[in-house]
C-alpha distance (Angstrom), angle and dihedral (degrees) to the residues before:
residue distance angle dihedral
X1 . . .
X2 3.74 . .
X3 3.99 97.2 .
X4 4.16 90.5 158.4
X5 4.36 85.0 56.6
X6 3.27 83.2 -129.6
X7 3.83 124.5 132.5
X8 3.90 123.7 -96.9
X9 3.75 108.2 -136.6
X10 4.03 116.8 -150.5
X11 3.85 101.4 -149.0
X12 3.76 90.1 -175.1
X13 3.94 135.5 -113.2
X14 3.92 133.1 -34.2
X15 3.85 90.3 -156.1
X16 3.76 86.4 108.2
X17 3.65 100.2 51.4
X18 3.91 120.9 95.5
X19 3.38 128.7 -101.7
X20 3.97 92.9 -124.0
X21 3.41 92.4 54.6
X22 3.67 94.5 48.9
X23 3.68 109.2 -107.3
X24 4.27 98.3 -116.1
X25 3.94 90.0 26.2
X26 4.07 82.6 74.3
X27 3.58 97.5 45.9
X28 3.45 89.2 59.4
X29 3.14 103.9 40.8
X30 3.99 82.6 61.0
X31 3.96 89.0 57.1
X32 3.64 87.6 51.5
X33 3.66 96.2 59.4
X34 3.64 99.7 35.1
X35 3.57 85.7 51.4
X36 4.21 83.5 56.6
X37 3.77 98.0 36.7
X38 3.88 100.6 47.6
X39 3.60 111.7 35.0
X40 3.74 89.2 123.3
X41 3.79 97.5 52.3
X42 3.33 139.8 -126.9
X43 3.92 103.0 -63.1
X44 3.65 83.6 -117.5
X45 4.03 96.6 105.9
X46 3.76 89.1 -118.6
X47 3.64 121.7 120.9
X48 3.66 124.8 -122.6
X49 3.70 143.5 -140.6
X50 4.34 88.0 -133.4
X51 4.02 85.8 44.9
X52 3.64 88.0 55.2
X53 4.10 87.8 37.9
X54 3.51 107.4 36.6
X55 3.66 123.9 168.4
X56 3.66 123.5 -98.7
X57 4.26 90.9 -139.1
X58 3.60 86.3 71.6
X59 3.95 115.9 139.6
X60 3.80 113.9 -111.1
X61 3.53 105.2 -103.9
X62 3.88 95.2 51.0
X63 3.57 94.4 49.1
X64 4.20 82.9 58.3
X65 3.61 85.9 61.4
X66 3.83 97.3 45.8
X67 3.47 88.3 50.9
X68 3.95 101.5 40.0
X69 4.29 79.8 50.8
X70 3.90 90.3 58.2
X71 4.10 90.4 -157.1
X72 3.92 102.4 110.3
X73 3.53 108.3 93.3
X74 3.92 94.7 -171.7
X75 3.90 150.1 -26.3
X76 3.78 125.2 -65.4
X77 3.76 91.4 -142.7
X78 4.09 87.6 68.1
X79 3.64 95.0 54.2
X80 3.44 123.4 100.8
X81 3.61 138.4 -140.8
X82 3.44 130.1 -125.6
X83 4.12 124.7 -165.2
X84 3.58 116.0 -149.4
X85 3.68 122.1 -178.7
X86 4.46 135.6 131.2
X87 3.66 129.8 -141.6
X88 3.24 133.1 -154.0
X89 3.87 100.0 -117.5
X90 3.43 96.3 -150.3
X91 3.72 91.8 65.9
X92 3.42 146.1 77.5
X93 3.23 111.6 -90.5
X94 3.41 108.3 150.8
X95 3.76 94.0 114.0
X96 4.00 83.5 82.7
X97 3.35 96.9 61.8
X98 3.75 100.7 47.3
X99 4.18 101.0 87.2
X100 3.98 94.1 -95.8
X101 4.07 94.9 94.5
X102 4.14 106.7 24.2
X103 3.22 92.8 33.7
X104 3.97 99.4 121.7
C-alpha cells in the first residue's frame, strides 16, 4: 500500500535487459540518468516524475533552475525500489534464485 500518499511509478519490465548486465541493474541505471538528463523537462509544460526526482549529481547551473522551478519534491537517489513479481509455486523456479535475475 501507498502509506507515504505518494504515487507508485511502474517504470516497466527488465525482461529485455541482459543477463551480463544484470537484468534490474540496467533498469536502474536508466532511472539514474534520466533522472540527470531531464530534470528540466520536456519543454512540453507537463510535469515529470525525474522533475519531481531529480538527481543530486546535477551540474550547478541546472540545479538553479530546478530549484528556481520549485516542482521537485525530492532526490531520485533516496527512492527505493521495489520488485514485484508471482510464481507459480508448483514450478520450477529455481532459475530465479540462481544470480542471473536479482543479481543487482
Amino acid at each position: 500500500a501507498d502509506t507515504g500518499l505518494m504515487a507508485w511509478v511502474k517504470s516497466g519490465k527488465a525482461c529485455g535487459s541482459t543477463k551480463e548486465h544484470g537484468r534490474f541493474k540496467a533498469r536502474i541505471e536508466h532511472h539514474r540518468n534520466a533522472a540527470k538528463q531531464k530534470a528540466l523537462g520536456n519543454d512540453d509544460g507537463k510535469i515529470t516524475f525525474y522533475q519531481r526526482y531529480v538527481s543530486k549529481d546535477l551540474d550547478a547551473n541546472t540545479m538553479k533552475h530546478v530549484k528556481e522551478a520549485k516542482v521537485a519534491k525530492g532526490y531520485h537517489e533516496d527512492l527505493e525500489v521495489k520488485v514485484g513479481f508471482a510464481v507459480d509455486p508448483e514450478s520450477d523456479y529455481s532459475c530465479l534464485c540462481d544470480g542471473s535475475t536479482f543479481d543487482w
